[in-house]
Each structure stands twice: as structure tokens, then as C-alpha cells.
C-alpha positions in Angstrom: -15.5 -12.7 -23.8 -15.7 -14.6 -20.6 -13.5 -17.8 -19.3 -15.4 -20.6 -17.2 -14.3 -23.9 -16.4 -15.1 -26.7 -19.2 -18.4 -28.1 -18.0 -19.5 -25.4 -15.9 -23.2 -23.8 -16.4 -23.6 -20.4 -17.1 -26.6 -18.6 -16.1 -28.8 -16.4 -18.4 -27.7 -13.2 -16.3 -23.6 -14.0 -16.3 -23.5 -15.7 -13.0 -21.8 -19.1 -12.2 -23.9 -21.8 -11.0 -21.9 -24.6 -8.8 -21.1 -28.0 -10.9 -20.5 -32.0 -9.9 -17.3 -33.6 -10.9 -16.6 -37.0 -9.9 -19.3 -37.2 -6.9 -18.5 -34.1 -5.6 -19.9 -30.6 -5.6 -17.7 -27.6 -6.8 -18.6 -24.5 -5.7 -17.8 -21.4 -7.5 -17.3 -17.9 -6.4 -18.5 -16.1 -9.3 -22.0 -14.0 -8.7 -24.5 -12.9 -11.2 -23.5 -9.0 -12.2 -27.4 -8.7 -13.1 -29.2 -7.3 -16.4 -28.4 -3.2 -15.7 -24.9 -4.3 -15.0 -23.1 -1.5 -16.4 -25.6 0.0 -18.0 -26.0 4.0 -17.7 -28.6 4.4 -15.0 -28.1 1.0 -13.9 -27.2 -0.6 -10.3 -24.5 -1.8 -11.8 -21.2 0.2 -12.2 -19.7 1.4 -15.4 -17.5 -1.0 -17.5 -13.8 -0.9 -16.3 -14.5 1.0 -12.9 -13.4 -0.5 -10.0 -15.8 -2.2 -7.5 -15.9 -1.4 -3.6 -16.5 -3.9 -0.9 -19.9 -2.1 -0.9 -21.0 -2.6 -4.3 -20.5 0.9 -5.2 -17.0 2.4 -7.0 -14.0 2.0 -5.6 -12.3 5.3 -4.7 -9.0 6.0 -7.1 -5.9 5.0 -5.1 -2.9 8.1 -4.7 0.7 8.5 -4.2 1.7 10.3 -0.7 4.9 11.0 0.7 5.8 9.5 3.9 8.3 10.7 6.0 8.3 8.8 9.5 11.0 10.1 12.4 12.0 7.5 14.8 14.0 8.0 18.0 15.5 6.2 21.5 18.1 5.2 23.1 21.8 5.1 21.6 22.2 1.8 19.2 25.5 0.9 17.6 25.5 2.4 13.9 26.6 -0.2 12.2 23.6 -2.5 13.5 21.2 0.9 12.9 22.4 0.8 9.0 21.8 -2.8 8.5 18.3 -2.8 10.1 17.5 -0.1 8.1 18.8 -1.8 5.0 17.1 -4.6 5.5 13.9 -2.5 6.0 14.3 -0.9 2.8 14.6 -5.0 1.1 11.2 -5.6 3.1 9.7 -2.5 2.0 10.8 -2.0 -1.3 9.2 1.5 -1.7 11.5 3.2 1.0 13.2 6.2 -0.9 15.9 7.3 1.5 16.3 6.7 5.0 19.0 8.7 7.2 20.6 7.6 10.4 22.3 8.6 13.6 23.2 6.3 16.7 19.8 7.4 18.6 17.2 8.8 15.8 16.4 7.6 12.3 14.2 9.4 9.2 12.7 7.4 6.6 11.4 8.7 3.0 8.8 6.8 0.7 6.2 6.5 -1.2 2.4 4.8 -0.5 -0.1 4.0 -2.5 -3.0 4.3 -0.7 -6.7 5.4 -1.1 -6.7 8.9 1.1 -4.3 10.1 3.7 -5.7 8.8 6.7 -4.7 4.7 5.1 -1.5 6.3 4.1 -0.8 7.1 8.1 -2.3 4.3 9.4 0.0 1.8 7.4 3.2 4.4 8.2 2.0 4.6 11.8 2.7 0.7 11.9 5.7 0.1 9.9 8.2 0.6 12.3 6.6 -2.0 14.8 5.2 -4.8 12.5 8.9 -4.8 10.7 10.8 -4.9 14.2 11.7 -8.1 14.7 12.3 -9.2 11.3 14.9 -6.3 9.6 15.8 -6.2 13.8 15.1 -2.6 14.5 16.1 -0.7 17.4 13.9 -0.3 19.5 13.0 3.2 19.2 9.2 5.0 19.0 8.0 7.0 16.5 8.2 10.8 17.4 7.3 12.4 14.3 5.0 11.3 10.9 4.4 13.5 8.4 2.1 12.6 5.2 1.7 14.6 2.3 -0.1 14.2 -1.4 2.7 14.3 -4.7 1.2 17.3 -5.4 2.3 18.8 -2.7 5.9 17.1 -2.8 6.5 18.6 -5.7 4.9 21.7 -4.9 7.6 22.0 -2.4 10.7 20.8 -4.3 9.6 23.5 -6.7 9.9 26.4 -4.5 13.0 25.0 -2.6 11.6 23.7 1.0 11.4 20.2 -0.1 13.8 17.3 1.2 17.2 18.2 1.1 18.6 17.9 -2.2 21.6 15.9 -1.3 19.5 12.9 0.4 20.2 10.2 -2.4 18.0 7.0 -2.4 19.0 4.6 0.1 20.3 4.4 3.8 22.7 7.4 4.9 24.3 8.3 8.0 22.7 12.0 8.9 
């Protein structure tokens, strides 16, 4: 089943042709998928797979584990905590974060479509959310990216993150 607008014309091949409504012209995004569209063999891709900018399948997005080490001059720990609390409200996928007056370790989760998207977006999180949860102003020193299979691969046999680092922001 497909929703249009009332009064819009619907091409033979599914696409969206633009309409007039009171003198004006209304143009509609909507493209025609085409005859083959997923049909086996066809241009088109199968029904309920994801498109890519290029037309073709979108690759499957996946979980990796971030850990991002920052460090720099000595900061007052009180103001270190609360920028890192309020990080973890403008990121709300931040797991654990752990403190001292001069270095800082954040935990999380990203979604993203291979590791290389996963460090770019972790390689800018620290400067793109300085200003606004205040940050110190410290540089990254250390990144570390890793699939959930290997997370848990490494919780399993013992070497994951320490088992005492609860969610949230905690002095080292």
C-alpha cells in the first residue's frame, strides 16, 4: 500500500509526478523505483534492504566500542566532572567516563557502518562538544576502537575494562 497526497498523480511505474494547488506548483520528491524494482535480477534492490546514496545496498550498520583518552594541563576536578557529565547528557551513549585533574577516559558505544566512521566521529567528539559541555582543554592522546565481538571477546577471558568501572562519570 502506498500513501500520496489527495490529488497527487501517480505514475504507471510508482513515481510522483509534481501537482498545482491554488496557482502554484508543488514539487514532490518522490522518484519512480522502475518496473525490475526489486525484482530478483533486477536493478532494483530487494524488498526491505536498505538503499545507498549510490543506488546500490546500504552496508549493515555495527556496534564498536570506543574508548577515547584525553589529557593536558591540570583542571579543577570538580569543573572536570561536570563537563564530563554534561558530555555524557549530549551524548547519551557514553558508558563510563573516568577522571583525574589532568587526563580523562571515556567508554561508549557507536553505531556506525565500519571502523574507520566509528574513529572519525570519536576522533571529533572531544572538540565539536568543547564549548558547549565546557571541556578542558585537553588533546586526545590515545583512541582505541574495537567490534562487540571483540569486547566481549575480551571480557570473557578477563582483559576487558576493569570490572569495577560502573556507568557514568568517576574519579580514576
Amino acid at each position: 500500500m502506498r500513501r500520496v497526497r489527495p490529488g497527487t498523480a501517480i505514475r504507471p511505474g510508482g513515481g510522483v509526478h509534481a501537482r498545482r494547488t491554488a496557482g502554484h506548483e508543488t514539487i514532490l520528491t518522490s522518484v519512480d523505483a522502475g518496473d525490475d524494482f526489486g525484482a530478483p535480477g533486477g536493478h532494483g534492490r530487494p524488498a526491505g534492504e536498505p538503499e545507498g546514496s549510490d543506488g546500490g545496498a546500504r552496508p549493515v550498520s555495527r556496534l564498536w566500542h570506543v574508548t577515547l583518552s584525553v589529557s593536558g594541563d591540570e583542571a579543577p576536578l570538580t569543573d572536570v566532572r561536570r563537563a564530563l557529565e554534561q558530555l555524557a547528557h549530549d551524548h547519551p551513549f557514553l558508558l563510563t567516563s573516568r577522571y583525574a585533574g589532568d587526563h580523562a577516559e571515556i567508554r561508549y558505544w557507536e553505531e556506525a557502518r565500519d571502523l574507520h566512521d566509528a574513529a572519525a566521529v570519536a576522533l571529533r567528539l572531544w572538540g565539536e562538544h568543547r564549548s558547549s559541555a565546557k571541556l578542558p582543554p585537553w588533546e586526545i592522546v590515545g583512541l582505541e576502537v574495537i567490534d562487540r565481538e571483540t569486547y566481549h571477546q575480551r571480557v570473557a577471558e578477563g582483559y576487558g575494562p576493569p570490572p569495577a568501572a560502573r556507568v557514568g562519570v568517576h574519579p580514576f
